[in-house]
N, C-alpha and C positions, 0 to 999 in steps of 0.2 A: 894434470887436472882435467875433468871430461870438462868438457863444452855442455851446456846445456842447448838443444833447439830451439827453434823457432815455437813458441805454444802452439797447440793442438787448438783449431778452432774447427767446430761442429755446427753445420748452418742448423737450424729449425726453420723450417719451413713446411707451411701446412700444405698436404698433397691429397686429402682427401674429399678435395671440394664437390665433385661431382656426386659423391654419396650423400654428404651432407643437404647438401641442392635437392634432391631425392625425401631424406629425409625429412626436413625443412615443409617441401611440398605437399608430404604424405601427412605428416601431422597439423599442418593448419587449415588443410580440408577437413582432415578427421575430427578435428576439435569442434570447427564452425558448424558443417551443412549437420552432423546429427545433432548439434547442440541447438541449431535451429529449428530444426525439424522437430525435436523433443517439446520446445518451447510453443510451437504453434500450435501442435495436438493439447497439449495440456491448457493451453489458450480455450481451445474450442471443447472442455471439459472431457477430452477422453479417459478412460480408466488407465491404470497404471500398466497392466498388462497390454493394454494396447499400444502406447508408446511406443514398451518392451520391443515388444514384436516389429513395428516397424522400424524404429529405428534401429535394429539387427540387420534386418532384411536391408535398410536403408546402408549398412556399413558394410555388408556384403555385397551389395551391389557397387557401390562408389569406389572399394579398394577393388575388383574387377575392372570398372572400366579405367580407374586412375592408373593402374597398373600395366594394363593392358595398353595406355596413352600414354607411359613413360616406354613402355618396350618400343611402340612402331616411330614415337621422335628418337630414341637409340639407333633402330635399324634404318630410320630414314638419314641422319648421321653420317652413318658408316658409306651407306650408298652412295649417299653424296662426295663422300671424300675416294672412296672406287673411279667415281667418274672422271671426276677432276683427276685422279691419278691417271687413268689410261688417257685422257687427254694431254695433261703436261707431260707424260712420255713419249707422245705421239709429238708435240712439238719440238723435243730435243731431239727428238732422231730426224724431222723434216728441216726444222731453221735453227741449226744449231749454233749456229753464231750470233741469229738475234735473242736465243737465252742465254749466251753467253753473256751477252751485252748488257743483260737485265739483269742478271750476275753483279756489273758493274754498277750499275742502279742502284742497285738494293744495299752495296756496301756502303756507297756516295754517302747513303741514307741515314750513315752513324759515323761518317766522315772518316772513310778512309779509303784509299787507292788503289785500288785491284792493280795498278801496275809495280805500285812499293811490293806488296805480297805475292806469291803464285798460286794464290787462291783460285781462280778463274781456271789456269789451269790444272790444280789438283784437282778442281771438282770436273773436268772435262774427262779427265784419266778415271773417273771411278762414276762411271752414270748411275751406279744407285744412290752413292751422295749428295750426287748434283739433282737425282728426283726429289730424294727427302727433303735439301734446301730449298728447293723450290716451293714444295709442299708448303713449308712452314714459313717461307719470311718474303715469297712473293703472294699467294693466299693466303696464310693465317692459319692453317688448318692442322692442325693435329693429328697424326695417327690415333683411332679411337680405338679402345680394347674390345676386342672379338668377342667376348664375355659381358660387355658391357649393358647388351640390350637387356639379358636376362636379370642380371646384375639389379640395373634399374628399376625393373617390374618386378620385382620380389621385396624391391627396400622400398617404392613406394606402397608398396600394399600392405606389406605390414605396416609400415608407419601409420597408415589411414585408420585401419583397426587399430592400432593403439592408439590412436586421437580420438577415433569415436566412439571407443568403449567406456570414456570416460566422462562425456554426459551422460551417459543412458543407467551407469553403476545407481545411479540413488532409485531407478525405477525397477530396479531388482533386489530390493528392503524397503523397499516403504513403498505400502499401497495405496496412500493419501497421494492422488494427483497434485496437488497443489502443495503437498509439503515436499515430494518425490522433486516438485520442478525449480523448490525455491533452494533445496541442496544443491540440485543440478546448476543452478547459477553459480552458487556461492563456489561449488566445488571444481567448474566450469572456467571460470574466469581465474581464479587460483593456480589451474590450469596456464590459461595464457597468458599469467602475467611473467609466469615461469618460462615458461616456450619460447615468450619474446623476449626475457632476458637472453637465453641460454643463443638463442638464434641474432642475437645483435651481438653475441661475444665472438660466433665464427665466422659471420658475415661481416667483423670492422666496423659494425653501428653502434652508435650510443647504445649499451644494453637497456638502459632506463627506459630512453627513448623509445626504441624495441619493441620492450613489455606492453607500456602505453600504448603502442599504435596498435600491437595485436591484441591484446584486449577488449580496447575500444572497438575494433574490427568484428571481435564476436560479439560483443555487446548488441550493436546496432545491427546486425543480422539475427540474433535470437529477439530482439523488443520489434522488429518489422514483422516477423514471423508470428510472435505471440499477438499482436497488435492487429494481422490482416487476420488471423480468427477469430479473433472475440470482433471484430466487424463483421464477418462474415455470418459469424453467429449470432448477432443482435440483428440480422433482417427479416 
């Protein structure tokens, strides 16, 4: 009679945080600054085609430099973890017994005895093990993906232009400013009640909650926006 095994268990676990993060970033710029910006021109009674125009111009410029702001935090990152790497190499080859000893430390740390195990010593016999360990659970630091910078600056920038082409979609059909801006709400906020769901399901937040706080977030940036030009126009 065969034995059946032990069941097959398959972790899930989400690993694509750092895109997401990206993501995340790229579309609730995208959604808010041209959905404000749309709102404050149409405030201050501009024509539809003018909006159009800037807020293009407005999304082409934001996903540049938003993009451009996720590559050099990427490449400053990596730099940083270079550093510290030729540093914590440089102190295992000068005091090697005082990272030895921080070795012991760090296991203390989750309660257990570098002298029960020959951990200490295994990682002395393999000095690229004992750099990675160090790396990661004396700083915290991650090996970050060489591809990563680019990676970042391509996903935030497109995300940006998909967030801000979609207040601006009603002022490319309909030439009425004022009917062009009251879709752009309707169709705007629809937007983020969506976004904030979907970003409270992969961030571990109340999704509801979510919704509501982004929402409300472009709300009161498109009503400050519409709000400072019809003041500005009633002087």
């Amino acid at each position: 009679m065969l034995q059946k095994g032990p069941p097959t268990h398959r972790e899930r676990h989400f690993t694509a945080g750092e895109v997401v993060r990206d993501v995340i970033m790229g579309v609730s710029d995208g959604l808010t600054v041209p959905f404000a910006l749309a709102a404050g021109l149409s405030g201050a009674s501009a024509p539809s085609s003018l909006v159009l125009t800037a807020g293009l111009a407005e999304v082409a410029a934001g996903a540049i430099s938003m993009g451009l702001g996720g590559y050099l935090a990427a490449q400053s990152e990596a730099d940083h973890y270079k550093r510290e790497m030729k540093r914590e190499q440089e102190e295992i080859i000068a005091v090697p017994d005082t990272e030895a000893a921080e070795i012991g430390d760090i296991m203390a740390e989750y309660g257990l005895e570098p002298h029960e195990a020959a951990v200490v010593e295994g990682l002395r016999r393999n000095p690229q093990a004992w750099l990675e360990f160090m790396m990661r659970f004396e700083l915290g630091l991650e090996k970050p993906d060489p591809r990563r910078a680019l990676q970042s600056a391509f996903t935030i920038a497109l995300s940006y232009v998909i967030g801000g082409l979609v207040p601006l979609l009603p002022y490319m059909f309909i030439s009425t400013v004022q009917d062009a801006m009251f879709t752009s709400v309707g169709v705007t906020l629809l937007a983020l009640l969506f976004f904030g769901y979907i970003k409270g399901r992969f961030t571990g937040n109340r999704p509801f909650l979510s919704a509501i706080q982004t929402t409300i977030t472009g709300a009161v940036a498109s009503a400050a926006a519409y709000g400072m030009a019809k003041a500005v126009q009633a002087r």
